[in-house]
C-alpha positions in Angstrom: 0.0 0.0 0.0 1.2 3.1 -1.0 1.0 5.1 2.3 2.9 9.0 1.5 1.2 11.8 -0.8 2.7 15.0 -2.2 0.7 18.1 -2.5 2.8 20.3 -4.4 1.1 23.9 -3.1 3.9 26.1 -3.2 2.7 28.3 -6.0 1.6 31.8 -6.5 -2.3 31.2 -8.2 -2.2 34.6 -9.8 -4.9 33.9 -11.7 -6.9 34.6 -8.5 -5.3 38.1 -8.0 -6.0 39.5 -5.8 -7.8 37.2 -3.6 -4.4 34.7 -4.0 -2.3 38.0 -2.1 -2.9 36.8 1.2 -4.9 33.7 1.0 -3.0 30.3 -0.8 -4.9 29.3 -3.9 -5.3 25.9 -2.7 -7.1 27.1 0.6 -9.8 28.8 -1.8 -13.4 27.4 -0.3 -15.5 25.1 -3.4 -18.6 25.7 -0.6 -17.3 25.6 2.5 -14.0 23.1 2.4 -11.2 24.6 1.1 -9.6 22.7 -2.5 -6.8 21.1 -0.2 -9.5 19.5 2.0 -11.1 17.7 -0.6 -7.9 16.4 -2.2 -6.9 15.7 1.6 -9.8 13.1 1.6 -9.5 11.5 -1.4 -5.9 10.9 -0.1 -7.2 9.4 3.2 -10.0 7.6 1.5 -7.1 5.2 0.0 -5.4 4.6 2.7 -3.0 7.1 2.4 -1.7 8.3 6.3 1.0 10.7 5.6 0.5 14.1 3.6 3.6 15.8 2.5 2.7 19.6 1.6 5.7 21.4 -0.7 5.0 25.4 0.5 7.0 28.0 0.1 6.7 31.7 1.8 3.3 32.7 2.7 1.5 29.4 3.3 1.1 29.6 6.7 -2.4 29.1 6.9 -2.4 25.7 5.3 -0.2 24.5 8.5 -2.8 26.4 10.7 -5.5 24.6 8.6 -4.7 21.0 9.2 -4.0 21.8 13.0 -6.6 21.7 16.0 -7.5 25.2 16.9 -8.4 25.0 20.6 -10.4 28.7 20.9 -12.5 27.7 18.2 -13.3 24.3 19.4 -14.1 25.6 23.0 -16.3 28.5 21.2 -18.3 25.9 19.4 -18.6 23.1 21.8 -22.2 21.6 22.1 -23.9 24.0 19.1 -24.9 23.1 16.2 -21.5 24.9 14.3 -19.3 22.0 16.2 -20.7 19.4 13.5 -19.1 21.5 10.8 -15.4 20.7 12.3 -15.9 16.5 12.0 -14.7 15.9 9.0 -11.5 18.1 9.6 -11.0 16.6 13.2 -11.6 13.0 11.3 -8.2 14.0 9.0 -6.3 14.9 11.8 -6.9 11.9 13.5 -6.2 9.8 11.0 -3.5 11.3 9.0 -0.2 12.7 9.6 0.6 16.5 7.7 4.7 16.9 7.1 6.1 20.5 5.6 8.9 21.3 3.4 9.6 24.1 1.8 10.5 24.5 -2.3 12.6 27.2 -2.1 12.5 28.1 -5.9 9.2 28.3 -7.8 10.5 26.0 -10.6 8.0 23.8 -12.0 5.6 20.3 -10.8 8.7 18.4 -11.2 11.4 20.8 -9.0 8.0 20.7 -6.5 7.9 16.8 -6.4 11.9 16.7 -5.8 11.8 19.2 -3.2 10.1 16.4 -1.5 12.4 13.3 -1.8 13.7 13.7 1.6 10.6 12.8 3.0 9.7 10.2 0.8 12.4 7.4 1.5 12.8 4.8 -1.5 8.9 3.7 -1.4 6.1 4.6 -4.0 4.0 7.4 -3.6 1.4 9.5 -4.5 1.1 13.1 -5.9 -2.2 15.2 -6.2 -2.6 18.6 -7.3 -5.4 20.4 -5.3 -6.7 22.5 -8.1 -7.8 19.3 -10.2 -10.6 19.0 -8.3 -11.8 15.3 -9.1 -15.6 13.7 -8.2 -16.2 9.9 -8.6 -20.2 9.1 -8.2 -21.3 7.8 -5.0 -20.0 4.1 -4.0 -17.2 4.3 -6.4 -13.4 4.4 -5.4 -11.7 7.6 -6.1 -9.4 7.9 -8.2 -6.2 7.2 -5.9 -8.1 4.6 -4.2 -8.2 3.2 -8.6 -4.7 3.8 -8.8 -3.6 2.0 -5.9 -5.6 -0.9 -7.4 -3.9 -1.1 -10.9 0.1 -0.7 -8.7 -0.6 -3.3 -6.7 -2.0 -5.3 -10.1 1.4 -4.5 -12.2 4.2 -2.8 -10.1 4.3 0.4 -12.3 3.7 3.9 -12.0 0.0 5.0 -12.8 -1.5 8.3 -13.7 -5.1 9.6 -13.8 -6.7 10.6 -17.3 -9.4 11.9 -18.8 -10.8 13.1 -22.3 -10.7 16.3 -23.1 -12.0 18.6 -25.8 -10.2 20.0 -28.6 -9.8 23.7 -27.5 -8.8 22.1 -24.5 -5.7 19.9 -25.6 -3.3 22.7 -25.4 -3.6 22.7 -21.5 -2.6 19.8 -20.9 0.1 17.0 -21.1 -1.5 14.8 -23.3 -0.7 10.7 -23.8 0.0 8.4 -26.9 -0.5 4.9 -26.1 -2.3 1.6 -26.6 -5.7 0.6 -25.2 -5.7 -2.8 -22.8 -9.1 -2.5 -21.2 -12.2 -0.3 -20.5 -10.3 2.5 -18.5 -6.7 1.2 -18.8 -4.6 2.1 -21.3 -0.4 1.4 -21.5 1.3 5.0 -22.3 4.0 5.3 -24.4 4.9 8.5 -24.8 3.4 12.0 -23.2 3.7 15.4 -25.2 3.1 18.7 -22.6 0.1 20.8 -23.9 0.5 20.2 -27.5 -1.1 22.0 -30.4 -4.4 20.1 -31.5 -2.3 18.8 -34.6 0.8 17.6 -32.5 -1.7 15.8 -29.6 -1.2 12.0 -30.4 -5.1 11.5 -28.8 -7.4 13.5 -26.3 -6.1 11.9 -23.2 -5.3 14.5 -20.8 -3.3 14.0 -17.9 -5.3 14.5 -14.5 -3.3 15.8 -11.1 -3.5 12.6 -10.0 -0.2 10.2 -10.1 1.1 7.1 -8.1 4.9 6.9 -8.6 7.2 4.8 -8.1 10.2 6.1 -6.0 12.8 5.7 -9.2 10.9 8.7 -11.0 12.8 11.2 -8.0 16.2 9.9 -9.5 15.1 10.6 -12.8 13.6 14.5 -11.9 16.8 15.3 -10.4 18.5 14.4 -13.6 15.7 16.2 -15.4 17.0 19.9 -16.8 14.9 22.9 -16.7 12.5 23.5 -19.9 10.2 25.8 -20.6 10.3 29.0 -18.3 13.0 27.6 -16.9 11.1 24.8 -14.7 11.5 21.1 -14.4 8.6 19.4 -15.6 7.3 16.1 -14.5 6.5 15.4 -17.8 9.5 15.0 -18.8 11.1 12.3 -16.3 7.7 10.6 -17.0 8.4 10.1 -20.6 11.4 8.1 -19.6 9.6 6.1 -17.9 6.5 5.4 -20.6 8.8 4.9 -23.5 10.1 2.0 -21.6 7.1 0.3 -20.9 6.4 1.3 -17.6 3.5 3.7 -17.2 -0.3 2.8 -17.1 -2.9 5.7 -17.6 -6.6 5.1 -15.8 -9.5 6.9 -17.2 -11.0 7.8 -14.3 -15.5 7.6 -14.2 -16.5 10.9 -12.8 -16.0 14.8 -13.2 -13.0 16.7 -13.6 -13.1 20.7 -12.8 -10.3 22.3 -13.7 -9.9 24.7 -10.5 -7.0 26.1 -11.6 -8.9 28.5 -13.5 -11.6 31.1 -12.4 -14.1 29.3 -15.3 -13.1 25.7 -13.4 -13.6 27.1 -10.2 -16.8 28.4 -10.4 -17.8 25.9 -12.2 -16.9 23.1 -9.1 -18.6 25.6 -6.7 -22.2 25.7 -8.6 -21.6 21.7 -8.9 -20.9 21.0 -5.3 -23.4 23.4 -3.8 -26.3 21.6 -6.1 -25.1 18.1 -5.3 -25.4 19.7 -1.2 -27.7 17.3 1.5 -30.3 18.9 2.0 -29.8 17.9 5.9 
């Protein structure tokens, strides 16, 4: 079982200026949980126990987030607002948060890396708080999926999901070969392609299960584009030999890294609300 998962939330989310000044993109509320909390639980859900968040300066309030706030919790005691905390007081007990900072903003790969440390030589998990990712009711999520098909065939595995043609240039993009409903064997991975370059419309979701190798390949990995080091890149080494799998997940992927996403996840949630 795959028991350690990176959050890479170091990163500035200017396209939430100015709200993003003070307050960490990935702490923006979809309702009233913030992103991180529901990509927390998805984590928890399969058995992950330890979350590794990669910060950097000005992130404070994740740390206080994830923490038991003890004036709160003796303002709230026996009303009706104490039943909002559960589901935060049911991560703390049942996970462990670790910190480390990624002292250069230098790309998902550089993020991942800044993390190795922490991460001894087993597989683990990354998730990206802005893919915000909903599986219908009784099904696994997605990481709870991916752990499935690691355990089936020792490899790493990343989350896909078809995207539309205006939308392939966002996203690293798989070539590869179909071996069942929802599995497919990647071969090679182009990052956010023009619609003629994509090889298919299989986008890669920010969900991954890696094995521990793929750190030694990111720290061979040079910077790219804009001068950061790309996960893509260490994890085309890995599919052109054979030993990537690609799940196409059954649910609804919003895209919260942009304001169009994000809205979009909020009107979602709050419809799908109990009505308790």
């Amino acid at each position: 079982m795959i028991t350690k998962c990176v959050f890479p939330v170091a990163g500035y989310g200017t396209r939430f200026l100015p709200a993003t000044k003070s307050t960490p993109k990935e702490m923006l509320p979809v309702v009233n949980k913030p992103l991180l909390h529901y990509a927390v639980e998805e984590a928890c859900a399969a058995g992950i126990q330890d979350m590794i968040m990669v910060t950097s300066r000005g992130k404070h309030s994740i740390q206080d987030y994830f923490d038991v706030s003890y004036e709160l919790d003796s303002h709230i005691a026996g009303t009706p607002a104490e039943k909002s905390l559960y589901s935060i007081r049911g991560l703390l007990k049942n996970c462990t948060f670790s910190y480390t900072r990624q002292n250069e903003i230098k790309g998902l790969g550089h993020a991942v890396f800044s993390a190795r440390h922490l991460l001894d030589s087993q597989p683990f998990a990354v998730t990206l708080a802005d893919d915000l990712c909903i599986t219908p009711k009784n099904s696994p999520g997605i990481l709870s999926s991916l752990q499935q098909l690691h355990q089936e065939h020792g490899c790493s595995v990343v989350a896909l999901a078809e995207v539309d043609d205006e939308k392939v240039s966002r996203y690293g993009v798989i070539r590869g070969k179909q071996l069942s409903d929802r599995v497919w064997k990647i071969e090679d991975m182009v990052e956010k392609p023009t619609l003629k370059e994509a090889p298919s419309r299989l986008a890669v979701v920010g969900r991954y299960l890696l094995t521990s190798d793929l750190l030694e390949l990111l720290g061979q990995t040079e910077a790219g584009r804009n001068n950061e080091i790309q996960i893509t890149d260490a994890l085309k080494q890995k599919a052109q030999k054979g030993e990537m799998l690609g799940y196409l997940f059954d649910g609804q992927w919003f895209d919260c890294g942009s304001v169009k996403g994000f809205v979009a996840a909020t009107n979602h949630v709050y419809s799908n609300l109990s009505t308790d």
